[in-house]
Residue frames as a rotation matrix with the C-alpha (Angstrom) as fourth column:
UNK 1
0.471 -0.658 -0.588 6.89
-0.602 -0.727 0.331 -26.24
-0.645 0.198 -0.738 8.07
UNK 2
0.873 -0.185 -0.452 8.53
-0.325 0.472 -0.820 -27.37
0.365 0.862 0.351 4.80
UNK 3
-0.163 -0.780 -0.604 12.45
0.885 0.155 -0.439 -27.12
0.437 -0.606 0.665 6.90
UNK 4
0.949 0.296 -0.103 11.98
0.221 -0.400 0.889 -26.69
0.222 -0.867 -0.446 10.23
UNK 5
0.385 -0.560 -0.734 14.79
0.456 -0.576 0.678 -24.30
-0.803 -0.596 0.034 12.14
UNK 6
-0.614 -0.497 0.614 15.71
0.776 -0.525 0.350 -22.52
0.148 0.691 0.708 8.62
UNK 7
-0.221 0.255 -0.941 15.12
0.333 -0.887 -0.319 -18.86
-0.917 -0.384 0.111 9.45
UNK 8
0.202 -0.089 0.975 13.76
0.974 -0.088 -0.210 -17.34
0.105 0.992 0.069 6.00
UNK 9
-0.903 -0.357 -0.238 14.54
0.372 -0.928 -0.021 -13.53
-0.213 -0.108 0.971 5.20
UNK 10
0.250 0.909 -0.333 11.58
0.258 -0.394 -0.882 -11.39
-0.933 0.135 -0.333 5.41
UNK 11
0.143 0.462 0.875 10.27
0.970 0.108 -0.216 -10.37
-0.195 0.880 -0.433 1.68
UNK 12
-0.986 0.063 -0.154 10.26
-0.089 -0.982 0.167 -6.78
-0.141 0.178 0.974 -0.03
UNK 13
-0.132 0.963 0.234 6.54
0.821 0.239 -0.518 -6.33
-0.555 0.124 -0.823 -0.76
UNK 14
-0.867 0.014 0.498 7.01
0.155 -0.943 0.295 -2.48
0.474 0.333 0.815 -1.66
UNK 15
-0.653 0.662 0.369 3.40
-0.700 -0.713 0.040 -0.86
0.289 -0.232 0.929 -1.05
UNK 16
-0.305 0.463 -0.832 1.40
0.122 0.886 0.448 -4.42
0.944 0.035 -0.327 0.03
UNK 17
-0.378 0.194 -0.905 1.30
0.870 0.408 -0.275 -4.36
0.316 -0.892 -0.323 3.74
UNK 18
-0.903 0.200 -0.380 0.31
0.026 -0.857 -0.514 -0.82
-0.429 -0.474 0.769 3.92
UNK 19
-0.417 0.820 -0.391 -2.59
-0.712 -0.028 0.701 -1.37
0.564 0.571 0.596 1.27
UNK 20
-0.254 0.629 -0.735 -3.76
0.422 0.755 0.502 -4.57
0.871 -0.182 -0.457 2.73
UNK 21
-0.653 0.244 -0.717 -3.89
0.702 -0.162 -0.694 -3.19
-0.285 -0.956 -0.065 6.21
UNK 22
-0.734 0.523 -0.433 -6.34
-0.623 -0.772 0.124 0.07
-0.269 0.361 0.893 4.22
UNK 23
-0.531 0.836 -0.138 -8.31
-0.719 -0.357 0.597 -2.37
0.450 0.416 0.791 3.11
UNK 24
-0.652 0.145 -0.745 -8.78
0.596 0.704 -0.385 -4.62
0.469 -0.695 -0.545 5.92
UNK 25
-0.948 0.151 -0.281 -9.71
0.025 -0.844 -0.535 -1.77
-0.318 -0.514 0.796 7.39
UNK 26
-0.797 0.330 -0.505 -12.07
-0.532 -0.779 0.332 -0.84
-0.284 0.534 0.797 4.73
UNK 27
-0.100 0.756 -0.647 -14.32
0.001 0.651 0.759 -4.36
0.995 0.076 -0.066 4.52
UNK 28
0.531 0.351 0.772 -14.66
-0.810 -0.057 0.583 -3.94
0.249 -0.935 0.254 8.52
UNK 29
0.876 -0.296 -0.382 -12.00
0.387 0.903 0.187 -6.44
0.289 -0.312 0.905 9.78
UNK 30
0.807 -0.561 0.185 -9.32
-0.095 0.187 0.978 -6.70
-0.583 -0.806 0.098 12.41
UNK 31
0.724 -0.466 -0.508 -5.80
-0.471 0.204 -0.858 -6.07
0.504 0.861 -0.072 10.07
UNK 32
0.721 -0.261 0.642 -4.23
-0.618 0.179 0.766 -8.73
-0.315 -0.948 -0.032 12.86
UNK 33
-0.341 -0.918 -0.200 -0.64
-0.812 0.181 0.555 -9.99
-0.474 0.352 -0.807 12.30
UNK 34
-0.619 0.218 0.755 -2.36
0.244 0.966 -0.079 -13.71
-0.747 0.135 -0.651 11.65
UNK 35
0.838 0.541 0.063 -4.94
0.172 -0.153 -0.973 -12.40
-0.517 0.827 -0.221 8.73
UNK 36
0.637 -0.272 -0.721 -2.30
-0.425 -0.904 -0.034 -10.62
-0.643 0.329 -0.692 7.51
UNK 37
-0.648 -0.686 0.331 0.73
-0.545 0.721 0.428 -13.23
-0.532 0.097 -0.841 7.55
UNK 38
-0.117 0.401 0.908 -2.63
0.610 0.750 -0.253 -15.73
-0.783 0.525 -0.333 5.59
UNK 39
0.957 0.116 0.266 -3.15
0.290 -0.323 -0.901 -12.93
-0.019 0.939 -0.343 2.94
UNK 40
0.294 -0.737 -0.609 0.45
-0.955 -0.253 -0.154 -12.78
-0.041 0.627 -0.778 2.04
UNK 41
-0.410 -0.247 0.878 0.83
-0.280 0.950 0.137 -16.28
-0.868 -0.190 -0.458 2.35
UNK 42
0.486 0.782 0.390 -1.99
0.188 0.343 -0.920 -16.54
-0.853 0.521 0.020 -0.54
UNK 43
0.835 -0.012 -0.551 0.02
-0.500 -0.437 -0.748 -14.46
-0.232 0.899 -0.371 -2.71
UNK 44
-0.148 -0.985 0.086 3.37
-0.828 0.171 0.533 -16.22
-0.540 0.008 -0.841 -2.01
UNK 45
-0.326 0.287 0.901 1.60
0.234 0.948 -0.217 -19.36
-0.916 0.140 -0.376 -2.91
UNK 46
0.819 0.569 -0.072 0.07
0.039 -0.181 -0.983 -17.45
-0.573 0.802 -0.171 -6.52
UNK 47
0.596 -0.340 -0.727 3.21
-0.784 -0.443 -0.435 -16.68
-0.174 0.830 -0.531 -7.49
UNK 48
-0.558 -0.775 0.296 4.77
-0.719 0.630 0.293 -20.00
-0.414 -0.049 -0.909 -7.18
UNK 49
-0.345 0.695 0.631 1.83
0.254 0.716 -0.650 -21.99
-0.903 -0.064 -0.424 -8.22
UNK 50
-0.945 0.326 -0.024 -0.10
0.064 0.258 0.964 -23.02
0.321 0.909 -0.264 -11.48
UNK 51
-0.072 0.997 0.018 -3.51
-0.150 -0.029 0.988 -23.46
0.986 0.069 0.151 -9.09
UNK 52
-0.851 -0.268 0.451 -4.44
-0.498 0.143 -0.855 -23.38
0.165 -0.953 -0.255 -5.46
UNK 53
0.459 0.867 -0.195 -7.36
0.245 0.088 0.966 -24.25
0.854 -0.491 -0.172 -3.12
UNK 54
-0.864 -0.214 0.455 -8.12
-0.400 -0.257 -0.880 -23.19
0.305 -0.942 0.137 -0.18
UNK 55
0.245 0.849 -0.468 -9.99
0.074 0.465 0.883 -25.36
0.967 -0.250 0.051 1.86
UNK 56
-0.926 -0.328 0.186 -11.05
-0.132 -0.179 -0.975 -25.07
0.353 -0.927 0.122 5.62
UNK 57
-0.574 0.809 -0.125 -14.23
0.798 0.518 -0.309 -25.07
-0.185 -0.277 -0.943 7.96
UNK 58
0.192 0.579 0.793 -16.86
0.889 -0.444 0.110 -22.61
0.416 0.684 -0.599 6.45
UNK 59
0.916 0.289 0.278 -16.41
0.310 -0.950 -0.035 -19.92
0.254 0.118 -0.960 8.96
UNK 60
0.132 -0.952 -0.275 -12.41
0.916 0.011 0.402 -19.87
-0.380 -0.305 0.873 8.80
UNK 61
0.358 -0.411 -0.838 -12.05
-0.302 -0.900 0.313 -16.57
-0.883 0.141 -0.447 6.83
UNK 62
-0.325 -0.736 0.594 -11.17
0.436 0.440 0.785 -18.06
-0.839 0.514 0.178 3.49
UNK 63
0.406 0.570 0.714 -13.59
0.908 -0.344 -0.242 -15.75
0.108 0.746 -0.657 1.04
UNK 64
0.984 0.053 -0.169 -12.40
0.094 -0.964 0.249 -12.86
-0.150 -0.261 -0.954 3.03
UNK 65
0.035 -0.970 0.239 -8.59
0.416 0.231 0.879 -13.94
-0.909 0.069 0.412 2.77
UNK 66
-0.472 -0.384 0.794 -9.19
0.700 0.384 0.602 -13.85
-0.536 0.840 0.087 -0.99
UNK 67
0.328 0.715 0.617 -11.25
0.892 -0.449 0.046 -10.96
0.310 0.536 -0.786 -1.49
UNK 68
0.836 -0.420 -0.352 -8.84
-0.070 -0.719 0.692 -8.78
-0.544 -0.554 -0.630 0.46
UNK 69
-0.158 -0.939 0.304 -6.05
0.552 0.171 0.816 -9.81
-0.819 0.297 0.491 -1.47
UNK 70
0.139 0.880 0.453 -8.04
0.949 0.013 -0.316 -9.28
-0.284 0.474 -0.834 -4.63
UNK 71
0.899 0.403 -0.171 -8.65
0.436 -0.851 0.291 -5.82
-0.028 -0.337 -0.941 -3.62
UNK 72
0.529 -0.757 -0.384 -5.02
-0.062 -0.486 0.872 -5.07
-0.846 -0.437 -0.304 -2.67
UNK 73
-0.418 -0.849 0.323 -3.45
0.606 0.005 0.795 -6.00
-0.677 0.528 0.513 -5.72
UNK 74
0.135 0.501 0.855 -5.94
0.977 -0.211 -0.031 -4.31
0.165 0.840 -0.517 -7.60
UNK 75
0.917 0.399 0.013 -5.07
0.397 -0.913 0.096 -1.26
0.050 -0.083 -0.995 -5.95
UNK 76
-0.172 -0.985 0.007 -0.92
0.313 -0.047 0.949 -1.84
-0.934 0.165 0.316 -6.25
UNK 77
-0.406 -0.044 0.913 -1.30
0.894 0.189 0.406 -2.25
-0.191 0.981 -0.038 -9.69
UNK 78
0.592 0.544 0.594 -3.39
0.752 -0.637 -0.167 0.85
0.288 0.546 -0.787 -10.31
UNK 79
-0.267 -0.930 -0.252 -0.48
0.812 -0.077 -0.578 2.70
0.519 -0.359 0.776 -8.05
C-alpha cells in the first residue's frame, strides 16, 4: 500500500463493472471480486501512467487481465 490506514473513496466507473463482469463471463472466467479489483486496477494504473508492465509467474492471469479490459473498454466506448 502506497499510505497505509488512508481509506480511499470508491471511484464512479459509470457502465465498467457491469461490462467487465459480461465479459468475464463471455471468455469463460470466474467475474470474482479479486479479477475484478486487478482489471480495474490496470486501468487506474493506464490512466495515470505513460507505460506499464505487468509482470508475474506465467500462469497468474496477466494476458487475461489485459484482454478483458481490452474488450471492456472497447465495448464502453462503442456505448
Amino acid at each position: 500500500e502506497l499510505f497505509p490506514g488512508v481509506e480511499l473513496i470508491p471511484g464512479e466507473y459509470g457502465q465498467l463493472p457491469e461490462t467487465l463482469q459480461q465479459v468475464t463471463e463471455e471468455y469463460g472466467l470466474q467475474p470474482t471480486p479479486a479479477f475484478t479489483h486487478k482489471v480495474i486496477q490496470l486501468w487506474e494504473t493506464v490512466l495515470v501512467r505513460h507505460g506499464l508492465m505487468t509482470v508475474g509467474y506465467p500462469p497468474s492471469g496477466k494476458t487475461w487481465v489485459k484482454d478483458v479490459l481490452a474488450e471492456t473498454l472497447k465495448r464502453v466506448a462503442d456505448g
